[in-house]
Every structure is written in C-alpha cells, then in structure tokens.
N, C-alpha and C positions, 0 to 999 in steps of 0.2 A: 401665573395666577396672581403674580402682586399688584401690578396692574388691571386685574379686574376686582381687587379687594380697594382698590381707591375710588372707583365708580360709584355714586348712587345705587342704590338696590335698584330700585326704578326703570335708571339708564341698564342694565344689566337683561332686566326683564324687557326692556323694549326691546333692545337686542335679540333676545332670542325669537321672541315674536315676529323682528322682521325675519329672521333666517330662518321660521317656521314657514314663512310664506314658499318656501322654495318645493316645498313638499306637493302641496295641490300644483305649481305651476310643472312640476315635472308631471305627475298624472295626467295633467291634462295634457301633455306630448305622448304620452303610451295612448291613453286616448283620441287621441286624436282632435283634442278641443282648442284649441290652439289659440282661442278669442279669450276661455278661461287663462290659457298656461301664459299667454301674453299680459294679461290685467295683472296676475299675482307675481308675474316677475317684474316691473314694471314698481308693484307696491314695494316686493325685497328693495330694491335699488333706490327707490325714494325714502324710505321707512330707514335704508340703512345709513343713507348719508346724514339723516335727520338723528340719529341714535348717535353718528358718529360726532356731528358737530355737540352736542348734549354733552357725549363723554373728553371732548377736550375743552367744553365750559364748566363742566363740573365735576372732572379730576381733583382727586386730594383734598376736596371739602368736609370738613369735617364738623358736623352738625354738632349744638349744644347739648342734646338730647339722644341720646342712644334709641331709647326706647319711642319716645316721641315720633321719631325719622321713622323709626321701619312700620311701628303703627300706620302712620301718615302713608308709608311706599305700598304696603299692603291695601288701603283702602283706595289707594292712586289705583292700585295695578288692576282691582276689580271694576272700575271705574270709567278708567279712563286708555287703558289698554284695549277693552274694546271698541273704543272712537279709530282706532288705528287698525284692529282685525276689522272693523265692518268697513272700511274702504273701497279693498278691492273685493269684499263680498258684495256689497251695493253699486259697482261697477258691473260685476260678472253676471249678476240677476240681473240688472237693466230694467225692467217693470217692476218695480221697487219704492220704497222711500226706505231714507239714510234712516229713521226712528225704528225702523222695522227692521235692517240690518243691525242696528246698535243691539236694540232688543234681543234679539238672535245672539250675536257677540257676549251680550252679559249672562244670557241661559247659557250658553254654550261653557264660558270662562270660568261660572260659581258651578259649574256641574250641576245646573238643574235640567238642564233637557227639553226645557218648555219651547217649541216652535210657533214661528208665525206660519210657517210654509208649509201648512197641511194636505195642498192640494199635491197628488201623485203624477212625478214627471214635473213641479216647478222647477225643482234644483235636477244641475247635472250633476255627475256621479262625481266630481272634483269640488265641485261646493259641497258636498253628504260628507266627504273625504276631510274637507276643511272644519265644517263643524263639530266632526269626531274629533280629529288632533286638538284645535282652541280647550274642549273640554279635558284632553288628556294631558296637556301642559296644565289645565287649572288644577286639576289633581293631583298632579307631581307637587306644584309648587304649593301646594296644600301639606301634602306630605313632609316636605320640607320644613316648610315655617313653623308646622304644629310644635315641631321637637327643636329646633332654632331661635322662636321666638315667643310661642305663646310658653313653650315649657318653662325659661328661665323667668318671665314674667306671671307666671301662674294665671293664666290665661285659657280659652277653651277647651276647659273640662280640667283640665290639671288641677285647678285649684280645689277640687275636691279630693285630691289626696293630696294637698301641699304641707311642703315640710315645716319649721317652725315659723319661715320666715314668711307665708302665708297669712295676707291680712295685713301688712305694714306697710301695705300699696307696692303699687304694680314699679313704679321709680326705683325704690328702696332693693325689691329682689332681683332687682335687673343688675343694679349696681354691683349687686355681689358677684354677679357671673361675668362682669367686664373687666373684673379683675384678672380673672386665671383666663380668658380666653378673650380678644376679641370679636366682636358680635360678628363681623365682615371672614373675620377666618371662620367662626362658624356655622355661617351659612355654606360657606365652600367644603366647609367637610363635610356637614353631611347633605349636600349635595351629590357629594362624590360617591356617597356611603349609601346613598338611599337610589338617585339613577337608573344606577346599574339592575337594582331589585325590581323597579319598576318597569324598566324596558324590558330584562329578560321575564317577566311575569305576563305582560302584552304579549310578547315573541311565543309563550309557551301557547299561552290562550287560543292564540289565531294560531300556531301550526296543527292544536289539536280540532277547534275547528276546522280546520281544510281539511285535515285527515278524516272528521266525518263526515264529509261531503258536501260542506259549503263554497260558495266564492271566494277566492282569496282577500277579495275589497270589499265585500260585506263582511268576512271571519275580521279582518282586521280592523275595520269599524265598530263590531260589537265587542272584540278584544280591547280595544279603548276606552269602552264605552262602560264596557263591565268592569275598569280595573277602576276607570275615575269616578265610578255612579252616577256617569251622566245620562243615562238610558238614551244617548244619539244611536239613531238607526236609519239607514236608506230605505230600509221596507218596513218601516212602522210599527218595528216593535222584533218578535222571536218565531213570531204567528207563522210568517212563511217563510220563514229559514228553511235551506236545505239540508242543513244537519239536523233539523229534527229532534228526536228526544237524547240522542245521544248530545248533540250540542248543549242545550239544556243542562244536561249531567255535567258536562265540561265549564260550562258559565254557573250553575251552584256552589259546584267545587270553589270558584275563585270570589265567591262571596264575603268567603273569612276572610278574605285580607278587611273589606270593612268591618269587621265586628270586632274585631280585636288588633291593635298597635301592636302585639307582643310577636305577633306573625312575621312582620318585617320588620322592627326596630328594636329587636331585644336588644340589649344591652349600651344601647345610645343613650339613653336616659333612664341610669340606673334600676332598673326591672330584671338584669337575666338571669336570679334566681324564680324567678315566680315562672311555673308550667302554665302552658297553656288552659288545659281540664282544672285548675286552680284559678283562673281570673276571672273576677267576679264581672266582667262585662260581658266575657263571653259565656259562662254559666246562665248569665241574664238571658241574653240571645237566645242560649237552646229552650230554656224555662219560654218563652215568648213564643218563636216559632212552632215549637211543640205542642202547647196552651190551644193556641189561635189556628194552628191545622186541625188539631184535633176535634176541635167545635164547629169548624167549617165541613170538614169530614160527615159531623154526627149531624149534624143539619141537614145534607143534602141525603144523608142517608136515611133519616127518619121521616124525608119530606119522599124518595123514593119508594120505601114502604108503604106508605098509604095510597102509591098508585096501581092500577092493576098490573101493570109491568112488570116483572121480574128482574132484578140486575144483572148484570152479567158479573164474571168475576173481571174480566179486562175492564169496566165501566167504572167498577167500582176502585179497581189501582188508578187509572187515568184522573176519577176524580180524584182518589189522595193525595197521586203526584200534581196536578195543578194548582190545586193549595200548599200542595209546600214550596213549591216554585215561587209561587206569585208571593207567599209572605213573606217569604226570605227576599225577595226583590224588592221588595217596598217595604222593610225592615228596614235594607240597605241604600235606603233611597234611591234606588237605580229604577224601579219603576218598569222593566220587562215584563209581559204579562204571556204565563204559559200557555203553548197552545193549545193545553188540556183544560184551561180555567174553567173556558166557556163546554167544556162538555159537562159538567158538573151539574150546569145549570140545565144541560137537557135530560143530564139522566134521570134529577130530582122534579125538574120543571117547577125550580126556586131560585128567584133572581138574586145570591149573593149582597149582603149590605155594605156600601161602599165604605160604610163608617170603621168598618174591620180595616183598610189600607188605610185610611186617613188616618187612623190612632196610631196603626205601626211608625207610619209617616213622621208621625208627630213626635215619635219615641226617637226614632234615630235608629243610626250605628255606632263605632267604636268610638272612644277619646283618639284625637290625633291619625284617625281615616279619613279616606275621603265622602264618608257619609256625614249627613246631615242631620237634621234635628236637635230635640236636645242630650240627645246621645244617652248610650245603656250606661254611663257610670253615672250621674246623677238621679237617676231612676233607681238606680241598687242602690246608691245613698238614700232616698227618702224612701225605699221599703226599708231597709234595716232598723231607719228610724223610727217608724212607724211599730216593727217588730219590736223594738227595746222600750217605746212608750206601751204596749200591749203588757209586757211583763213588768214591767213598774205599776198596772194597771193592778195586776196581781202580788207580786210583792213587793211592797213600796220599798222597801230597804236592801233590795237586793242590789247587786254591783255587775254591770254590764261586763262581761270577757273579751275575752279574742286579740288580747295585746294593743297596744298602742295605737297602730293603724287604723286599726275596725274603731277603735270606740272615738277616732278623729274623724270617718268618715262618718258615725254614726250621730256625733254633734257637729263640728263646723263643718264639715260634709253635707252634712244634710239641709244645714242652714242657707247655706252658700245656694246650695242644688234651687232649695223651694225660692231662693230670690231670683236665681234666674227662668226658674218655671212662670214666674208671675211676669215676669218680664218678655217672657216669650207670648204671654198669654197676651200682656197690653198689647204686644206687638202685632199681634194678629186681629184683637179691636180695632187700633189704631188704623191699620192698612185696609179692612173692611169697611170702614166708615170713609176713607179716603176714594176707596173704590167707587162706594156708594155714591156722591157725591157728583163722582162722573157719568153718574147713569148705570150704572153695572147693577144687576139683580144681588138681591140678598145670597140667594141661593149661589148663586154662580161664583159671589165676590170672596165667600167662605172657604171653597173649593178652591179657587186660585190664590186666594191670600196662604192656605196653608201648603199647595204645591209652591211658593216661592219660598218660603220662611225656610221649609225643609228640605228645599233642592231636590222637588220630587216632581217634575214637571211633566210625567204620563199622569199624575193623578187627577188632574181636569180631562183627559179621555178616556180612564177606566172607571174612576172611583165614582165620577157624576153619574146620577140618573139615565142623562142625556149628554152625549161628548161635548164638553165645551172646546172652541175655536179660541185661540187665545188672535186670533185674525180679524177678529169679530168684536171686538175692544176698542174703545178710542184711545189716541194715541197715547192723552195723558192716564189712560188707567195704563197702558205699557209703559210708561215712564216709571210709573210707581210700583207697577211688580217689577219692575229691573229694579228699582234698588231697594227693593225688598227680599230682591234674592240676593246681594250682595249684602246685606245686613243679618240673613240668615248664613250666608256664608262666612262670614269674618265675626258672627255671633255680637249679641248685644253689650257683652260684658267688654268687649275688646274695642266696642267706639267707647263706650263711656268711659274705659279705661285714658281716651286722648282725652278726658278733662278733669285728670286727675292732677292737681296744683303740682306734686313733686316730680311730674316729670317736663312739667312746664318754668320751675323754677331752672335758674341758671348757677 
C-alpha cells in the first residue's frame, strides 16, 4: 500500500478504471460478444500501460497544496476520466459520436443516469453492464471522498454542522487534519473501511433480487444502480422487472443508505453516538416522503371519488405503494419509477404533477451519500431556522435550547445552507439560459437543467409532460449538461473552494 500512497489520486483512479474495463470484456465472453469483449480488453491494456507510464512519471510528487491537489484530482476524475471510459464505449457502439459517448461517461460517473441511448436493443447487454459499473465506481468513490476529503475541509454538507474551526477557510481546517493523519493514508483507510460495505451491500441487493425472480444481469445492474443513485437500467427503469413488487420492496429497503451517512459510516467521522431514529436527516426524510405520499395518495383518491367507479381495495394499496416508491426514488435521486405509479393515474384518471419529483429532486439525500441535490441537512438547518425566528416572532427575549450543536446549525447552519441554496438556485439560472441559447426550449431546459444539478437523470422522462430525449439536443447543450452534472456532483461550494487564496498560497 506505500507505493500506491505515492501515486497521484488521479493516477490511482485511472487505474482502477482501466481494470474496471476487464469486467464488460469478460461478459462479453460469457456472452458471446466477442467484438465488445475484444474493444474493452484491448482499452484495459492501452489505458493500463498509459496509467502505468503516469505512475512512474509521477511517483513521490508531492504537491504544495494538500487540499488544492485532491480538489483539483476530484474535478480531473469527473472530467476527465470519462474521456478514457467513453473509448472503448464509442468503439463498441460503432454508430456513435465520441460527444455522445463522453456524455454518457460523465452521466454514468456523477451518478445521474441521464442517457443518450434511448432507443431499445442500441446497446448490447455488456455496454448496459458497463454503464451500471462506470456509475457504481462513481458512487463508491463519492462515498469515500465525502468522509476523506470534503469532511476534513468542511465541505459538501458538513460544513453545516462544523466544528469551531468552520469558516477559517477550507486551507486552514485541512491543515489541522494533516497533521495527525496523512491525506494519501486516508484515503486508503477508509477505502478499506468503506469497500468492503459497499460491495457486500451490491452483493446482498442482487442475490435478493435473483431470489425474487429476476435476471442475474439485470438484478445486478439494478443492484449498482440502486446503491450508487444512478438509476442505470437495461430495461428502462423497474416497470418490467421480473421481480415485480417484491423487488421493489428489496431496492426501497436499500434506499437508506442514501438518506442517512450514519448507515455506513458510523464512527469514521466522529457520529457513533447519535442513533439512527435521532438524525435529523433522516427524521427529515421520513417528514418528506410521508408529507408528499400522503398528498399524492389523497389526490388521486379524492379525484377517484368523484368518478362513478368504485375503487377497489387492491387499487387503492397499488396507488399508495407507487407513491411511495416513486418518492423515495426521487428523494434519493435514483429516479426508478414504480410499476404502480402509472396505476394511480388510471384508478383516479389524474395525471400526477411532475413538479412533486422535481422538488424532491431538488431537495436531495443524505450529507456524504451517494444522492444528490442540496441534500436533507441543509434543509433541516433552514427549517430550524426558520422555527427559531417564528418564536423570537413571539418572544423577542427568549433564548433558543437544544445545546450547542442545534443552536450552530440553527445560526451558521443555516447561514451557510441558504448561501448555497442561492447558489444552487443561480446555478440552475445560469445553465437554463446557457441551454437556451443553443436552441433548447424553456420548458425542456428547466427539466434537464435540474435532472443534471441533482443527479436525477430519469427526471427529463418521468417528471416532463412529455419524455424528453436527451438525444435530441445539440451537441453543445450535452456539453453543458455534462458539466453541469459534474458541478452538481462535486457541489458549488467545493469549486469555489479551488479559489480560495489560502490554499493557493505556498
């Protein structure tokens, strides 16, 4: 391991990406595809000599900047690591362009799921295979950095419960933590620490899909797909799974790992007294899916009753359970749409408003999951806040409770939270009007500006009116929702953090 702690983060991550390739080029020998399993060994073997000349030009370098570097290797890896997975993807489709594999690449990488390849039977089942893994490595390595990199910098969402040293810039808190650990040893530990959780979590997923009666290559592409919230699917969603409602129940279940960090990383980063039923992110969560089922529920059920129809009692379970499927799914920015949703809409014969998934969308999942958005701890900071200016409303002189923490996240918490709501807000301006520009409809550019931001990339085919084609774009509007998914995945606070003077000083 000491010789991969002298490596570039980078060179590290290329690596594993070229030895990711080995996984499609083997399916496509069980398959019998032999033109795919040729292209992607062919890329292993190019990709790895290319990693390997990398790691003996830049062995032992050791950057001015700690925090600088891995900022920098993180914004490279969403970047520019998929220039290197769309290779042998744009070899293997063959009726292609490289912009359209890239694109694909950076959906797949940031965990948004957005495809160009909508038509059914373009991809063979070792490219579905390969877009599932790209997504599941970007997950992992999500999972990692959160608590490696953005934790000790107070970075993506942490800094809304940060400790004193919170606000003295992003340089300053980093420095303290390079003291007791190096940054390079800890990324290897908890790599080590976190792995393990995530592949046996994959592993459980898909043997319990198989066990309810799906495909082992589609259980285990939706088993990726649900762990990293990329919603990658070879059959276009959950609709015609052969596991059915039990699957369903088995991909709900593994929901929570996006809504709450405390599921798999208690005690990494100082949390493992606080219970589960006690975090206020995941308190948030149930307050939210429960809210937004229950109104969906009462809508289709009060638009039901006024027809001359009678419901059945099965109509009436099927619509509750599609709503809470679908909202928990697009809570979790994974974006699965149940195969009950659409019964909902025939039992009431009321077309569902798609602005219910785009808000969830909007809102997120956990700090430090692999969901998106601007996640449920910032949102619980500006209600609390909100609650404690309600009571100052009524008594001016009273003194906010709850110990130390609460009444931090309820002032620089909340402070922190509403600047980057705004900034999430310009950012969806910004990219709309960019869109516009290229020709892209209002309507449409809204839709797809917030499926990027939020890593929710079925929302341009369920939440719209009418399915948006993300195929159906000109090139440079995929140029800009690619790194607009990369900007929503590595969050606004963590580029501006690279032009912060003290970690630029030497």
């Amino acid at each position: 391991m000491q010789w991969i702690a002298r490596l570039p983060f980078f060179v590290v991550l290329m690596g594993l990406g070229a030895l990711a390739m080995i996984v499609p080029a083997a399916h496509g020998v069980v398959m019998e595809d032999f033109t795919t399993m040729r292209i992607f060994f062919y890329g292993f073997i190019l990709f790895s000599i290319l990693t390997l000349l990398m790691a003996l030009a830049t062995s032992g370098y050791a950057p001015q900047s700690v925090a600088r570097s891995q900022l920098l290797s993180l914004l490279a890896a969403f970047t520019l690591l998929p220039l290197m997975f769309a290779v042998p993807f744009y070899e293997a489709v063959g009726n292609t362009t490289y912009i359209n594999a890239w694109f694909e690449m950076v959906s797949s990488f940031t965990t948004t799921g957005a495809s160009v390849y909508d038509t059914a039977g373009r991809l063979t089942p070792s490219l579905h295979l390969w877009r599932a893994l790209v997504g599941w490595l970007g997950g992992l390595l999500v999972w990692v950095t959160a608590v490696s990199i953005f934790a000790p910098m107070n970075l993506g969402g942490f800094e809304v419960r940060a400790t004193a040293t919170a606000g003295r810039g992003a340089g300053q808190s980093f420095k303290q933590i390079t003291r007791i650990a190096d940054p390079s040893e800890r990324l290897i530990r908890y790599t080590m620490s976190l792995a393990p959780i995530y592949v046996g979590l994959t592993f459980l997923l898909w043997l319990g899909l198989v066990i309810a009666g799906e495909f082992p290559y589609i259980a285990l592409c939706h088993a990726m797909s649900t762990l990293s919230t990329s919603g990658i699917s070879p059959i276009n969603g959950l609709y015609y799974a052969a596991s059915g409602f039990w699957g369903e129940v088995l991909v709900i279940g593994f929901f929570i790992f996006a809504l709450s960090r405390l599921t798999f990383s208690r005690g990494l980063i100082g949390e493992s007294e606080k219970a589960l039923w006690k975090d206020p992110e995941f308190l948030t969560a149930m307050f939210l899916i429960g809210s937004v089922t229950g109104l969906l529920f009462l809508r289709h059920f009060l638009g039901a009753a006024e027809s001359s129809d009678a419901a059945s009692l099965r109509d009436m379970a099927s619509a509750l359970w599609g709503a809470l499927f679908t909202v928990t799914s697009f809570l979790t920015t994974t974006g699965f749409e149940s195969r009950y949703w659409e019964g909902a809409t025939l039992w009431s014969g009321l077309e569902t408003p798609g602005l219910f998934l785009i808000g969830l969308s909007l809102i997120g999942g956990g700090v430090a999951t692999t969901a998106g958005g601007v996640k449920l701890l910032r949102i619980y900071a500006l209600y609390r806040h909100g609650e404690r200016e309600q009571e100052r409303l009524v008594h001016p002189s009273s003194v906010g409770g709850g110990g130390r923490e609460a009444r931090r996240i309820r002032k620089q918490g909340a402070y922190i939270s509403w600047i980057f709501f705004m900034m999430f807000a310009l950012s969806i301006a910004a990219v709309m009007v960019m869109l516009s520009l290229t020709g892209v409809q209002f309507e449409t550019s809204m839709v797809m500006t917030v499926a990027a931001l939020s890593t929710t990339g079925p929302l341009a085919t369920i939440a719209a009116e009418t399915p948006i084609a993300f195929s159906g774009i000109p090139d440079a509007a995929k140029m800009i929702l690619a790194f607009a998914m990369v900007l929503g995945r590595l969050e606004t606070l963590a580029i501006i953090a690279l032009f912060n003077p003290e970690i630029w000083q030497r």
